[in-house]
N, CA, C and O atoms as CSV, one atom per row, in Angstrom:
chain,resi,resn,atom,element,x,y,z
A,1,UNK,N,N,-0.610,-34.407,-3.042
A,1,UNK,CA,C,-0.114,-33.341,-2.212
A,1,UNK,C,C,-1.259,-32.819,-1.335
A,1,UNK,O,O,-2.385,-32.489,-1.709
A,2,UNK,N,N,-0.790,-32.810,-0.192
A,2,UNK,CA,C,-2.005,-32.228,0.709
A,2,UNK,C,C,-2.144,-30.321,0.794
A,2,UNK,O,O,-1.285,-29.444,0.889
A,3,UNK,N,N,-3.566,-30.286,0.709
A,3,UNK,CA,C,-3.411,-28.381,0.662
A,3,UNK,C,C,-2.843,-28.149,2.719
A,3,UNK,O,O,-2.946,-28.696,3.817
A,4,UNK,N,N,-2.357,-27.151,2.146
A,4,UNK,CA,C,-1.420,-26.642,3.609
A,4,UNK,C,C,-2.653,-25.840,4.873
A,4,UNK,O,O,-3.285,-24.875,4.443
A,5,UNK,N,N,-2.800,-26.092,5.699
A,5,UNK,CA,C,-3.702,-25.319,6.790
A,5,UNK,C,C,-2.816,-24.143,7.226
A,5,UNK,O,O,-3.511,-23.462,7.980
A,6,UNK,N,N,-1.655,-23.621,7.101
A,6,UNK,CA,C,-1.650,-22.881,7.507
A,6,UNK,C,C,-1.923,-21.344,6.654
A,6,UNK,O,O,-1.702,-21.315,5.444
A,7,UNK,N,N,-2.452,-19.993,7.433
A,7,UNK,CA,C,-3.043,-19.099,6.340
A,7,UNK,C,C,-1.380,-18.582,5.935
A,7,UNK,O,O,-0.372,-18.961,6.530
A,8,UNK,N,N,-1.423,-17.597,4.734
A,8,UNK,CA,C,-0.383,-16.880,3.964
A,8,UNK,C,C,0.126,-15.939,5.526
A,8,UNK,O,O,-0.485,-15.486,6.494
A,9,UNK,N,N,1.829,-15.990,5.003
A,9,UNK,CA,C,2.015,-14.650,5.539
A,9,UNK,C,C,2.752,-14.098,5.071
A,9,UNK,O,O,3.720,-14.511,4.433
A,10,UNK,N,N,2.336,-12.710,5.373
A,10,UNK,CA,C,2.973,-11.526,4.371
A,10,UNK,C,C,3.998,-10.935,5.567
A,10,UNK,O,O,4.190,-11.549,6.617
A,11,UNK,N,N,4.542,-9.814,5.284
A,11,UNK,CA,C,5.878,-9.347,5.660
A,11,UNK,C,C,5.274,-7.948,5.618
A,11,UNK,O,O,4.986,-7.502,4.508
A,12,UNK,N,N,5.022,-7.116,6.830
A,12,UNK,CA,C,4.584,-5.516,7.429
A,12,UNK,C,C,5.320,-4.893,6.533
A,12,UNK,O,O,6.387,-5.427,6.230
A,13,UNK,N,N,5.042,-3.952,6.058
A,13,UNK,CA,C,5.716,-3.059,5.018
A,13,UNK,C,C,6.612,-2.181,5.629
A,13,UNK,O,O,7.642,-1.690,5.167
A,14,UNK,N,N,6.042,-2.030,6.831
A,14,UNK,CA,C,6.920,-0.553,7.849
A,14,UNK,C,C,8.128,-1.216,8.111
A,14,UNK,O,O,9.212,-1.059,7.550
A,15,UNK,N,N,7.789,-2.056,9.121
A,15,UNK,CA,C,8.507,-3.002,10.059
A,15,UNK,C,C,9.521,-4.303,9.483
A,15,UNK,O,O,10.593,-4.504,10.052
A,16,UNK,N,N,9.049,-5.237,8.206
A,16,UNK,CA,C,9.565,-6.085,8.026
A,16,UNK,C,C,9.194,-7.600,8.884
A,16,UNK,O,O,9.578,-8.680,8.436
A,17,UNK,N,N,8.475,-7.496,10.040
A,17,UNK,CA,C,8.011,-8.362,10.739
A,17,UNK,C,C,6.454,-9.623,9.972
A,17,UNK,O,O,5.707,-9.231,9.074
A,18,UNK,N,N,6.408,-10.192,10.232
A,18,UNK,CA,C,5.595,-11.567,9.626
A,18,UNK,C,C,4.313,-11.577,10.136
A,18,UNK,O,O,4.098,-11.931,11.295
A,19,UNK,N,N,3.371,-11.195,9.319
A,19,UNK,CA,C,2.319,-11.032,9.914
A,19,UNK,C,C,0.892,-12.044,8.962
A,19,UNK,O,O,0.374,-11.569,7.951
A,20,UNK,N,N,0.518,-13.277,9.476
A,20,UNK,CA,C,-0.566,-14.348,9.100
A,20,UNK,C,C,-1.484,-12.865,8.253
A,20,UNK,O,O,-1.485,-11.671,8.551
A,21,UNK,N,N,-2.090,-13.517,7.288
A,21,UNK,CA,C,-3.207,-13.497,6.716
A,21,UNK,C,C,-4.406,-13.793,7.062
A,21,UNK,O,O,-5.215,-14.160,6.210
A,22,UNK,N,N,-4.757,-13.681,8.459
A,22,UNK,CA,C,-5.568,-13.886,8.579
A,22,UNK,C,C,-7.041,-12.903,9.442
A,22,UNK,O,O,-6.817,-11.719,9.693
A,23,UNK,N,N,-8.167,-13.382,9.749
A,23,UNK,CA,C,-8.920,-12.659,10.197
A,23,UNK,C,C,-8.817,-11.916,11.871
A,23,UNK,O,O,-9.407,-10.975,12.403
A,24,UNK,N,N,-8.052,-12.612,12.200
A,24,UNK,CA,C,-7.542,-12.023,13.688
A,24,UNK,C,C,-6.363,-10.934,13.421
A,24,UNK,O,O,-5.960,-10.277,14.380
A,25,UNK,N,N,-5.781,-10.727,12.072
A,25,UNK,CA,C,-4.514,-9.863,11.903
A,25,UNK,C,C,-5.372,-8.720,11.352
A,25,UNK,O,O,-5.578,-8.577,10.147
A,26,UNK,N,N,-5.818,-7.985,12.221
A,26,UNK,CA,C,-6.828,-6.596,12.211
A,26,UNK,C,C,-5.570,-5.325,11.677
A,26,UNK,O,O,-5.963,-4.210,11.332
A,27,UNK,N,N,-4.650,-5.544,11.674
A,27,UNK,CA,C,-4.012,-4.289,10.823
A,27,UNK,C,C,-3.275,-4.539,9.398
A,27,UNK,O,O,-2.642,-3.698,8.759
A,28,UNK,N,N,-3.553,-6.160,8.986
A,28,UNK,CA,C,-2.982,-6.655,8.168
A,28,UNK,C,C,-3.358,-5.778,6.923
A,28,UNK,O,O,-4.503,-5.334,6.839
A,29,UNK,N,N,-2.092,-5.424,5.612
A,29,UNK,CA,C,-0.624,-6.266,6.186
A,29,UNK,C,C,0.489,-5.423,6.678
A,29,UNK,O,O,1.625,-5.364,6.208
A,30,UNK,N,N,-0.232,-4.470,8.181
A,30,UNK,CA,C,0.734,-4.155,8.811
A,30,UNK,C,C,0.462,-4.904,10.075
A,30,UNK,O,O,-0.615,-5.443,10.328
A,31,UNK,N,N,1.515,-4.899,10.853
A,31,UNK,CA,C,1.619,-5.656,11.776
A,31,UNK,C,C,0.846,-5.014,12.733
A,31,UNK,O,O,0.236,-5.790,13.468
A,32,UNK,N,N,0.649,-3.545,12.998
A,32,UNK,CA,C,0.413,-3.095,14.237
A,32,UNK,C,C,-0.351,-1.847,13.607
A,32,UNK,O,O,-0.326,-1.328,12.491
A,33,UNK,N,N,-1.147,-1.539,14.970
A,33,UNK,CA,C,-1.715,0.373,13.805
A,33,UNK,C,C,-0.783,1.195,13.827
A,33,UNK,O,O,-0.838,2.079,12.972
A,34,UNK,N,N,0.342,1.202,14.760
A,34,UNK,CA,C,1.803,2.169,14.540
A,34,UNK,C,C,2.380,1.831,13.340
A,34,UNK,O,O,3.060,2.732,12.847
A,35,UNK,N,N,2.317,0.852,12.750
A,35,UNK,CA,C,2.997,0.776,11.879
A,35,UNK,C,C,1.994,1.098,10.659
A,35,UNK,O,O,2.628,1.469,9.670
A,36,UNK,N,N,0.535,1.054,10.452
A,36,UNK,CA,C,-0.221,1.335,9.848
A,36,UNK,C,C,-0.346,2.743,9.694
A,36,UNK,O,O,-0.558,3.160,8.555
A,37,UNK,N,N,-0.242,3.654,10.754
A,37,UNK,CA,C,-0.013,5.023,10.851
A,37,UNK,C,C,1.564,5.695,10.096
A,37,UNK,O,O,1.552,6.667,9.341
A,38,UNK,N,N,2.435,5.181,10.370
A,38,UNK,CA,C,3.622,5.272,10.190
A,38,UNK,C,C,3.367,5.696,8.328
A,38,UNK,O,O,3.458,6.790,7.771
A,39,UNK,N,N,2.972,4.099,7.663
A,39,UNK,CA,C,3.021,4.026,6.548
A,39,UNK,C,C,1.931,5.501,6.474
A,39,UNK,O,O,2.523,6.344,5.800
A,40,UNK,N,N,0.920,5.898,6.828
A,40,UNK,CA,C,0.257,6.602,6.129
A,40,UNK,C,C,0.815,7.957,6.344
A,40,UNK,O,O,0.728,8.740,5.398
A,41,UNK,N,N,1.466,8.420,7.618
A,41,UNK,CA,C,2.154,9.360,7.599
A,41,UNK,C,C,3.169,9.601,6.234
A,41,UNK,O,O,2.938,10.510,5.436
A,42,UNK,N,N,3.631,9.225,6.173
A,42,UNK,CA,C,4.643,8.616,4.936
A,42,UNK,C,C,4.336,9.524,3.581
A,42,UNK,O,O,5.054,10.386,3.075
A,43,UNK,N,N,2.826,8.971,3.097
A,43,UNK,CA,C,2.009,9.314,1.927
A,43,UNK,C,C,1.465,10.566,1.990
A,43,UNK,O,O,1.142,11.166,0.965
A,44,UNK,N,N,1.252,11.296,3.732
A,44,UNK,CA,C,0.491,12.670,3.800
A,44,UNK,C,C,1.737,13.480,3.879
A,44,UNK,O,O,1.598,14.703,3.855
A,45,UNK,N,N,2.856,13.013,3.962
A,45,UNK,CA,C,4.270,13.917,3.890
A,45,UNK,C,C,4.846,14.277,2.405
A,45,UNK,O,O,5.513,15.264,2.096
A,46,UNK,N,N,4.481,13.392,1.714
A,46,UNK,CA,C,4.612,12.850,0.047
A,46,UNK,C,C,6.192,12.600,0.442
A,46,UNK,O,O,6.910,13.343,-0.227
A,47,UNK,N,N,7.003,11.671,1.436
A,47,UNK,CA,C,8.343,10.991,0.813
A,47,UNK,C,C,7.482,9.460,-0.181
A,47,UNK,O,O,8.134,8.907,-1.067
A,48,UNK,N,N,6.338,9.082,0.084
A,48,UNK,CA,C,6.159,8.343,-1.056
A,48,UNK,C,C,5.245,8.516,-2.034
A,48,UNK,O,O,4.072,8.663,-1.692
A,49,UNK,N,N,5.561,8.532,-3.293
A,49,UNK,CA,C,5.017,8.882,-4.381
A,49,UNK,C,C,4.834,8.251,-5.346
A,49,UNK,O,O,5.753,7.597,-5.841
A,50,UNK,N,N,3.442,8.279,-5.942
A,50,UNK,CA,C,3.065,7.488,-6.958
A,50,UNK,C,C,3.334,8.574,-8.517
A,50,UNK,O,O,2.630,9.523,-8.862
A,51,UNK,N,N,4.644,7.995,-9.262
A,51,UNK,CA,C,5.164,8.650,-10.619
A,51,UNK,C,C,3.288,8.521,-11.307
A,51,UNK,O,O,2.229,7.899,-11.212
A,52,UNK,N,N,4.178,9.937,-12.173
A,52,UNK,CA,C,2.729,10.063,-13.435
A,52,UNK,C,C,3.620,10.847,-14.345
A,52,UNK,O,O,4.556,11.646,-14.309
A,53,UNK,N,N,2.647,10.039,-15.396
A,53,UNK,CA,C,3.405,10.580,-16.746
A,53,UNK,C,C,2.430,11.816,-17.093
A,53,UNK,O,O,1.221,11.848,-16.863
A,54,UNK,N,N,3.188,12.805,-17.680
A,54,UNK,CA,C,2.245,14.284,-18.370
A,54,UNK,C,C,1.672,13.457,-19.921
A,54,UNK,O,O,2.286,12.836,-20.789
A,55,UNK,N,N,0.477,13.748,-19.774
A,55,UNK,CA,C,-0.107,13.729,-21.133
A,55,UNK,C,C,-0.413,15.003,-21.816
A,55,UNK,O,O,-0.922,16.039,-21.389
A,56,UNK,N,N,0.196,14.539,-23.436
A,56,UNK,CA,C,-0.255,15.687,-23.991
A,56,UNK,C,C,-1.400,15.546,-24.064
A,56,UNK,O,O,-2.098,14.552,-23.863
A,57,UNK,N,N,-1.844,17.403,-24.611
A,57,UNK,CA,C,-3.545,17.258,-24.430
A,57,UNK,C,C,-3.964,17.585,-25.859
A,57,UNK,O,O,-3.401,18.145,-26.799
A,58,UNK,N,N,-5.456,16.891,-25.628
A,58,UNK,CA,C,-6.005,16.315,-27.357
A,58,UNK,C,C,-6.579,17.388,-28.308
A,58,UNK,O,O,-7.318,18.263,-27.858
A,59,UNK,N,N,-6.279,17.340,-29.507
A,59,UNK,CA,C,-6.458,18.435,-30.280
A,59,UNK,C,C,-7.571,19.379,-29.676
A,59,UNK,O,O,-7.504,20.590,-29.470
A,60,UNK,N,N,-8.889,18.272,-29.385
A,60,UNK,CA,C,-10.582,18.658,-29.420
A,60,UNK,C,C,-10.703,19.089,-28.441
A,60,UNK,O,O,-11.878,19.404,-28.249
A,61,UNK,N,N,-9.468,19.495,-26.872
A,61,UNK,CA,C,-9.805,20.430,-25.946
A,61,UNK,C,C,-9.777,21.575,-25.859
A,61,UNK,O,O,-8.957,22.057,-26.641
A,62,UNK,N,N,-10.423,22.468,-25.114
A,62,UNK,CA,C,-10.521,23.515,-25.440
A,62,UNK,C,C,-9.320,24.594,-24.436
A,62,UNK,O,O,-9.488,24.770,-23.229
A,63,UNK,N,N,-8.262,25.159,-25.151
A,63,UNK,CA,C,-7.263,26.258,-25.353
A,63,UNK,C,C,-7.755,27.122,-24.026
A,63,UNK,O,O,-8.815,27.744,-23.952
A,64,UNK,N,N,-6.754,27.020,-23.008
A,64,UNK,CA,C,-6.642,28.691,-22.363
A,64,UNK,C,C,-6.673,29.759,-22.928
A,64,UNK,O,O,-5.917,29.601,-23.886
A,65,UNK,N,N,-7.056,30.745,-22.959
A,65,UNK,CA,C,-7.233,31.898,-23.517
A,65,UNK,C,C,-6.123,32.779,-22.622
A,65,UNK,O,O,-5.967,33.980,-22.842
């Protein structure tokens, strides 16, 4: 089997559009900086959110007063 020359491509997260893996794809893996902005707008709005679980806390800390 021959290895393939062409690089990976991934799929823009914003957009859905096909964007090479490679060193000329300067916003990879978004397609564009609008769409790079877009996504980060996104995260400074919090519609996307990374879940966290509450931990209880360990005997040996020390109590609010």
């Amino acid at each position: 089997m021959k290895p393939s020359n062409k690089p990976p491509v991934v799929t823009c997260p914003t957009c859905g559009a096909a964007v090479p893996w490679t060193v000329e794809s300067k916003w990879k893996p978004f397609c564009s900086e609008r769409c790079k902005m877009i996504d980060l707008g996104q995260w400074a709005t919090e519609k996307y959110r990374v879940p966290a679980e509450e931990q209880e806390p360990d005997d040996e800390s020390p109590q609010p007063q």
